[in-house]
N, C-alpha and C positions, 0 to 999 in steps of 0.2 A: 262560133255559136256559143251561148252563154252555157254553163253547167249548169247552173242553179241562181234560184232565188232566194235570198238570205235576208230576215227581217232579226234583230237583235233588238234586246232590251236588258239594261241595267241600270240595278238599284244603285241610283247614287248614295245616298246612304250607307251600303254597305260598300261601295267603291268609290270613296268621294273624290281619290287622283285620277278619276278615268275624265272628268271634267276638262280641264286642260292638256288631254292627248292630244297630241297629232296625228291621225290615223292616213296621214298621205303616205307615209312609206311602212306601215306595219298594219294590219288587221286586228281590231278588235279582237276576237279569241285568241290570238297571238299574243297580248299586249298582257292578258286579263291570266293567261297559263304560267306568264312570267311575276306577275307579279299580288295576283290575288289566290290563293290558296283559300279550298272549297273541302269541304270536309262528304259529299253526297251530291251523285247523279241520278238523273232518271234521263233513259229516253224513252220514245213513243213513235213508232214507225207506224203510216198507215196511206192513205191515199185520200186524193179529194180532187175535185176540179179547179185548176186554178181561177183564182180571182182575178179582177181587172188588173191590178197593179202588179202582182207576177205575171201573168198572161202578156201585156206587156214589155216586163225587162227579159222576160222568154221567147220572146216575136211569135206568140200563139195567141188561140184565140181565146176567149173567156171558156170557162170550162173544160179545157184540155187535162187530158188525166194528170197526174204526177203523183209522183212518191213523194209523201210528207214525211218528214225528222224532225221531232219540235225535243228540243233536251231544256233540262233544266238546271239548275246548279245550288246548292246551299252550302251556309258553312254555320254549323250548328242548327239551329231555326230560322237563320236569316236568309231569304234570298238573295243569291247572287246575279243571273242571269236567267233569262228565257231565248230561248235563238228557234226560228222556225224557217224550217231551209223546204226549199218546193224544188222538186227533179221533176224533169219531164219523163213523162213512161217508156219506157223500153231505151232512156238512154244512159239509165244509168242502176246500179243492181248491188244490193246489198248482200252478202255472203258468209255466212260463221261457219265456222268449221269447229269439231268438239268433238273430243275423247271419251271415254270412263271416267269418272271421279274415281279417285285411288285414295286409301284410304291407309294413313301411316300408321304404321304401328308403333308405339309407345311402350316404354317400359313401366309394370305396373309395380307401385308398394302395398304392402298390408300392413297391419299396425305386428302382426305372428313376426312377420320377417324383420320388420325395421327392429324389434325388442334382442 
């Protein structure tokens, strides 16, 4: 059964050796972590019905739930990537776990003490 459906785009422009990859034996985000450094992410978790062409490569029907991931990539203002990955619902679950922010303490100068 498929995990997911994965639609990727990249600015050639700001990647202009991804042109001439061979993505038979490596995956684009693989390809792009090795060799193009990004300076900022965003992602965006949410849901939708999949469309015809996920529905599809997912052997569902048009509008079956899923969990959307669409992230994005920059490196200064320029963009790098767009990828928007479609999960089917209930087969796959996103999870964070998270502590307290802890807060280090530093040692402080005054102009009294440094004199």
């Amino acid at each position: 059964e498929p995990l997911a459906y994965e639609q990727r785009w990249v600015s050639l422009p700001a990647v202009p050796a991804i042109s001439g990859v061979d993505f038979s034996h490596s995956p684009p985000g693989s390809w792009l972590l090795h060799h193009t450094p990004w300076t900022e992410a965003e992602h965006r978790i949410g849901a939708a019905g999949a469309d015809a062409e996920a529905a599809a490569a997912l052997g569902v029907t048009p509008g079956s739930a899923c969990l959307t991931v669409e992230r994005r990539t920059w490196r200064g203002g320029d963009g790098i990537t767009l990828v928007r990955q479609s999960f089917l619902a209930g087969q796959y679950e996103l999870v964070a776990r998270f502590g307290p922010r802890q807060t280090i303490a530093t040692p402080s100068t005054s102009a009294a003490a440094a004199g």
